[in-house]
C-alpha positions in Angstrom: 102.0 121.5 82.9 99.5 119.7 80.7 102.0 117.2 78.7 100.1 117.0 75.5 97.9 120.0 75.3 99.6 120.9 71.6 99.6 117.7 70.6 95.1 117.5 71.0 93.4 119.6 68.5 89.6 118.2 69.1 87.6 120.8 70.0 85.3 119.9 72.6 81.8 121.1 74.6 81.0 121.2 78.1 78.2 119.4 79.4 76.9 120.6 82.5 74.1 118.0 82.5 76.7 115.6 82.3 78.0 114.2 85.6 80.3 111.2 85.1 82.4 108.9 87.5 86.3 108.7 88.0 85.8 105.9 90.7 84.9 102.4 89.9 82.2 102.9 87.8 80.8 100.9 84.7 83.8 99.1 83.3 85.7 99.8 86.5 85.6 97.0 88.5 88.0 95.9 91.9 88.2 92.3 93.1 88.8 92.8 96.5 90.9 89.9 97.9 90.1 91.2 101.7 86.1 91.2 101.8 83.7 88.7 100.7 80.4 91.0 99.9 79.9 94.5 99.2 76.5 95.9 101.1 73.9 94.6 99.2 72.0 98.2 97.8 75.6 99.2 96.0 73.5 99.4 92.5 71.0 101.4 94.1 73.6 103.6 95.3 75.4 103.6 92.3 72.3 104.7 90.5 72.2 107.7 92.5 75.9 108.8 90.6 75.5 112.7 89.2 71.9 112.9 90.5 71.6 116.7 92.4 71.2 116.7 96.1 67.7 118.3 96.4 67.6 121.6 98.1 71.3 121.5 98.6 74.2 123.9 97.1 77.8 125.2 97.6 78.3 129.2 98.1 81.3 130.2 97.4 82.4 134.2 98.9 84.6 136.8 97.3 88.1 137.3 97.7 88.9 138.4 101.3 85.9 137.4 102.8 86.3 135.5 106.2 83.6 132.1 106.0 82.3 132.4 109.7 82.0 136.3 110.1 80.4 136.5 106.5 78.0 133.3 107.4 77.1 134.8 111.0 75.9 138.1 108.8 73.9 136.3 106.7 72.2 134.7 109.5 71.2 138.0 111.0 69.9 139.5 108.3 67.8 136.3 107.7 69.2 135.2 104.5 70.2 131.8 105.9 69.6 130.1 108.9 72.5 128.5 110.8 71.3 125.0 111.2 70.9 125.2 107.3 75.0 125.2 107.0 75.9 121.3 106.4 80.3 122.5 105.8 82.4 125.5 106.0 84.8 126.1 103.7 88.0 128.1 105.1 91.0 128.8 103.1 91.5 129.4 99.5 87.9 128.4 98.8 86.0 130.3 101.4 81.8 129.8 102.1 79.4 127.0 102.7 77.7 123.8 101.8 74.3 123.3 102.9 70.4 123.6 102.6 68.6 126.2 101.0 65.2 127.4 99.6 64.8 128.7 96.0 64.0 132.2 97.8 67.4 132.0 99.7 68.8 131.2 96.6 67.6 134.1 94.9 68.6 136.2 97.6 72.3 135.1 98.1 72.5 135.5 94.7 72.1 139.4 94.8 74.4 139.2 98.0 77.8 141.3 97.1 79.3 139.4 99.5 78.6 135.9 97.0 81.1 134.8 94.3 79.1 131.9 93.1 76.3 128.9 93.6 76.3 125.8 92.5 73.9 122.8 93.3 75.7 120.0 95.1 76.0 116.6 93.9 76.0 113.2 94.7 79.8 110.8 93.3 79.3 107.6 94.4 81.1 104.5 93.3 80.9 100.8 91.9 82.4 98.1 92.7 82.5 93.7 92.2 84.7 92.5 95.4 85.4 89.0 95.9 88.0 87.3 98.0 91.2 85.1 97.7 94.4 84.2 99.5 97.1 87.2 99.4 100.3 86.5 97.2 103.7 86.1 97.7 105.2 89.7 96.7 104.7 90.1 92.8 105.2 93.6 90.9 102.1 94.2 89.5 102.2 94.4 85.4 100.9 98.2 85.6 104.0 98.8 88.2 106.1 97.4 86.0 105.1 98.9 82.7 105.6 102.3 83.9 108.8 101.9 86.3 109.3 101.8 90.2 111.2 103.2 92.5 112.0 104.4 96.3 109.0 106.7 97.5 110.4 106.7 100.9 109.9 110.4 102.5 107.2 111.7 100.2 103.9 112.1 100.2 100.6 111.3 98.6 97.3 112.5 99.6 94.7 110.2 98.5 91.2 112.1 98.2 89.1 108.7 98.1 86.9 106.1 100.1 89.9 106.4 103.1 92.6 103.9 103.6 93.0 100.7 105.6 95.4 102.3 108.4 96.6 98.6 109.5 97.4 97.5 106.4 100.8 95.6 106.4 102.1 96.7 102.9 101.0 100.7 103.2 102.8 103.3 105.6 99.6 105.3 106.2 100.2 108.3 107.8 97.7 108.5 110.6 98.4 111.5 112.2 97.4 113.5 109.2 94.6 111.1 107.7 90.9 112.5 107.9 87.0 112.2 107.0 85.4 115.0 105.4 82.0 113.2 105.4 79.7 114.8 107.8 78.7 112.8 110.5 81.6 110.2 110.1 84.8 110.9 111.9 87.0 107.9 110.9 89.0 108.1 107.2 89.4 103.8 107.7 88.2 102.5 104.2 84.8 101.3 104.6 84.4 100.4 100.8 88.0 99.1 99.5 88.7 101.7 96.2 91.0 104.6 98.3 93.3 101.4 100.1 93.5 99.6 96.3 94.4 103.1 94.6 97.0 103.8 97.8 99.0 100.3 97.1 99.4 101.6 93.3 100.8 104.4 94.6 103.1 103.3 97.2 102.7 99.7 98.5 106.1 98.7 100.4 109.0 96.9 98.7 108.9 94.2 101.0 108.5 90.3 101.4 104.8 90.4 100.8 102.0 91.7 98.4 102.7 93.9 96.1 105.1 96.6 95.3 104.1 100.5 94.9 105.2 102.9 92.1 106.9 105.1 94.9 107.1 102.0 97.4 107.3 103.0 100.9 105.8 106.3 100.6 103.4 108.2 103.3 99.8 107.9 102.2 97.4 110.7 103.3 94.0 109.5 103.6 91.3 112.1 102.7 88.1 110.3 102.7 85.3 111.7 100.7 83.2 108.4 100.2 80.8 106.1 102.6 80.7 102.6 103.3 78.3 102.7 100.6 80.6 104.7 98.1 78.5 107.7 98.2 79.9 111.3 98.8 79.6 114.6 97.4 80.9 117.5 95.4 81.2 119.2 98.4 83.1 117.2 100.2 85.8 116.8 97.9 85.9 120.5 97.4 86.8 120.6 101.3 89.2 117.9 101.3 91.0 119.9 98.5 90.8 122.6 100.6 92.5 121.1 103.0 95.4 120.1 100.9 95.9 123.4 100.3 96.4 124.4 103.8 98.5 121.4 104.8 100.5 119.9 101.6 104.3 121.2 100.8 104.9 121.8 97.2 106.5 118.6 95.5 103.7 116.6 97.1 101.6 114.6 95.3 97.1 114.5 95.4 95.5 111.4 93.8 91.8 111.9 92.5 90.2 108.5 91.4 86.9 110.9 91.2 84.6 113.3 89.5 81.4 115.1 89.2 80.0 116.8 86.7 81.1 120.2 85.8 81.8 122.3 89.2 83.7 125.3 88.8 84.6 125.3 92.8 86.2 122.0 92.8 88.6 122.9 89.6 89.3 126.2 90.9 90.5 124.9 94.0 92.0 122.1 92.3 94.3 125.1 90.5 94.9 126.8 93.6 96.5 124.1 94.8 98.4 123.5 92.4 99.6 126.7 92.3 101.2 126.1 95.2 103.4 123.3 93.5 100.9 120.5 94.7 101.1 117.9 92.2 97.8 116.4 91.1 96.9 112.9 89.1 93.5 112.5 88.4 91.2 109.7 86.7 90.0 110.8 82.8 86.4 108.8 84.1 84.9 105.7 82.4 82.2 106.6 80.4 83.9 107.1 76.9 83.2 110.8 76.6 85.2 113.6 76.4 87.1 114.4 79.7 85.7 118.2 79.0 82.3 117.2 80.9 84.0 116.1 83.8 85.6 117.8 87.0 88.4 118.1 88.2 89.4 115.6 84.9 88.9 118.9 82.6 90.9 121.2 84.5 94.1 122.1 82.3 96.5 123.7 84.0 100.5 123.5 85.2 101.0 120.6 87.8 97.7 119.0 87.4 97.7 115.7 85.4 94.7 113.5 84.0 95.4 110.1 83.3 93.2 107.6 80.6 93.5 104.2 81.0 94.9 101.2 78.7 95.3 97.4 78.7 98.6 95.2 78.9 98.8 95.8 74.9 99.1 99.7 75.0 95.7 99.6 73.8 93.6 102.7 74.8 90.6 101.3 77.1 86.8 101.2 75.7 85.6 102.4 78.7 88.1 105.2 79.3 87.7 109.0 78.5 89.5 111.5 76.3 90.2 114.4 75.1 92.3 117.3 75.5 92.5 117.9 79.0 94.2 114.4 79.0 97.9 114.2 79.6 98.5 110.7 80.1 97.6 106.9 79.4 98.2 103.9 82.4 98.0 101.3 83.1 94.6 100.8 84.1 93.1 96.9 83.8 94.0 94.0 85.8 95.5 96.2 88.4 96.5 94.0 91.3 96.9 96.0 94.9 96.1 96.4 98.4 92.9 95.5 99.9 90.4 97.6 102.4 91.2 95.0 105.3 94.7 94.1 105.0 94.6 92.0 101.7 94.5 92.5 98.0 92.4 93.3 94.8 92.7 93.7 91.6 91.0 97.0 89.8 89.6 98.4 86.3 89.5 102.0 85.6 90.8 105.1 85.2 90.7 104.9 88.7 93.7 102.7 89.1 95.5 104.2 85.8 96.1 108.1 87.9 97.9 105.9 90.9 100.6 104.6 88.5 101.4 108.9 87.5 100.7 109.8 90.8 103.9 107.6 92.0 105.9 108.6 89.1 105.3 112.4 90.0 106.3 111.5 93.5 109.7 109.9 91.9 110.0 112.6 89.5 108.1 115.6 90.0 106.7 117.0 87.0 109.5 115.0 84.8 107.4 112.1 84.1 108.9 110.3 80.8 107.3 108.7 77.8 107.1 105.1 76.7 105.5 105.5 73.2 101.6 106.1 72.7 98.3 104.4 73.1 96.8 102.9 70.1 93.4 103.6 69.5 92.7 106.9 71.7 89.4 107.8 70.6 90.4 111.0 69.6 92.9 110.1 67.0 95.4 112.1 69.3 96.9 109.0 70.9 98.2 109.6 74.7 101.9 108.9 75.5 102.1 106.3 77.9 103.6 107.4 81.4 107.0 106.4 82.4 109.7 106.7 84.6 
């Protein structure tokens, strides 16, 4: 349940033009102790954040309709051709991804079978990686701030760039781990942001590293991202699908992501968590309201958006606000795991929704206070997270 929905009274608008970034974007940085570069296009790529994919949408079908048998119509009766579909979406969101002309468009649109169309996106991230020697176990200051404990036996499904599998101070759970990028099989972290957000979560209480909100807990990898940090609306939508089909109630989804406003991915953000899948997600780092930005925007029971704040209890400049925000974290000078076995350290909202997404593995929906943010730019200050 959103913690602080009385507590906001700012009214707020929704952008639709607006298409913001969760992941490390702008102020949010990681230092990745494991890799020495990062490819060297990553500000062209991060240029590309929000842009629509040209000629490319997600169609969503009506209640009841089966994706393949309702796809395989439409393809004899010429309204789409089948090399055209890019993903299928089966499950609680049921249709398609993939390319389409303005006249197919037009036409789907008039299809009874059609619930809705929406252009897809591009979400790509940002990040400043540079390397040093891995520490002697230390509880990072974020870890700290909010309270730790045993996360052995649950689970968190990490929607991100993928996790390192080898990692020494993460119990990845390989069976279960998958890409949803077309083309690209393998959910290992190419890029560095999905391993550093997995060690907030749940980095083993060990003799080395660093130390986990919910240490020693299963880590899901869903990977939605590139080597490059670019994926898609799309993709995420199907990885949440996927959730949906496979995740127990009680478990916990992390979403260090957003697009702009996409009524598929919050719907089937809801549906999961519906199911009693519990959900932290990142407010975004462009200081504007939360409102523009999905899945951040969603309000609704079991889904949790997290701002970010510094050492002080200081709300971040960078982070966003609003109503649909539940939470503040811990979210600068972040130290965790790395993309090839070593550490980082991260800025953003990003690594603020890790710290609640442990708690809500330690504590289910009964995540405590520890006072309220100064400065939250909505004059509604957050309540800190806590155990």
């Amino acid at each position: 349940m959103k913690a602080n929905q009385f507590k906001k009274a700012v009214s707020y608008f929704a952008l639709a033009s607006v298409f913001t970034m969760a992941g490390c974007q702008k102020e949010d940085t990681l230092e990745n102790n494991s890799a020495s570069t990062q490819p060297t296009d990553n500000a062209a790529v991060s240029a590309e954040n929000g842009k629509a994919i040209e000629g490319e949408y997600i169609v969503t079908f009506k209640d009841g309709e089966n994706a393949s048998e309702t796809i395989e119509t439409m393809s004899a009766d010429q309204k789409i051709a089948p090399s055209s579909i890019k993903q299928k979406f089966e499950g609680a969101v049921r249709g398609f991804s993939g390319r389409l002309s303005k006249a197919q468009v037009e036409a789907l649109k008039n299809d009874p079978n059609v619930a809705s169309i929406e252009q897809d996106r591009l979400i790509t991230l940002s990040t400043t990686i540079t390397s040093v020697a891995q520490p002697a176990q230390t509880i990072p200051w974020g870890v700290a701030r909010v309270g730790y404990g045993d996360g052995t036996g649950k689970t968190a499904w990490v929607i991100d760039s993928g996790v390192y599998p080898d990692h020494p101070d993460l119990n990845v759970d390989k069976a279960r781990s998958r890409s949803f990028i077309t083309g690209i099989t393998s959910y290992t972290d190419g890029y560095g942001h999905g391993t550093c957000v997995a060690g907030i979560i749940g980095a083993k209480n060990n003799t080395i590293g660093v130390v986990g909100v919910a240490a020693n807990a299963s880590i899901v990898a869903l990977r939605v991202f590139d080597d490059l940090g670019r994926g898609s609306t799309s993709s995420a939508i199907k990885a949440v699908n996927h959730v949906i089909a496979n995740a127990k109630p009680g478990d916990v989804v992390n979403m260090s992501l957003g697009s702009g406003i996409s009524a598929t991915l919050d719907n089937a953000v809801k549906s999961a968590a519906a199911k009693g899948i519990l959900f932290a997600i990142a407010a975004g780092n462009s200081a504007v309201d939360a409102s523009s930005v999905s899945p951040a925007r969603v309000n609704a029971p079991n889904v949790y958006t997290v701002s970010s704040m510094n050492n002080y209890g200081a709300f971040s400049s960078f982070s966003n606000y609003g109503t649909s925000v539940d939470y503040a974290a811990p979210g600068e000078g972040i130290t965790s795991t790395g993309k090839t076995g070593g550490y980082g350290t991260g800025r953003g909202t990003s690594v603020a929704a890790p710290h609640v997404a442990g708690l809500l593995l330690l504590r289910g929906t009964a995540i405590g206070r520890n006072g309220y943010v100064t400065g939250d730019k909505d004059s509604r200050p957050d309540p800190i997270a806590s155990k």
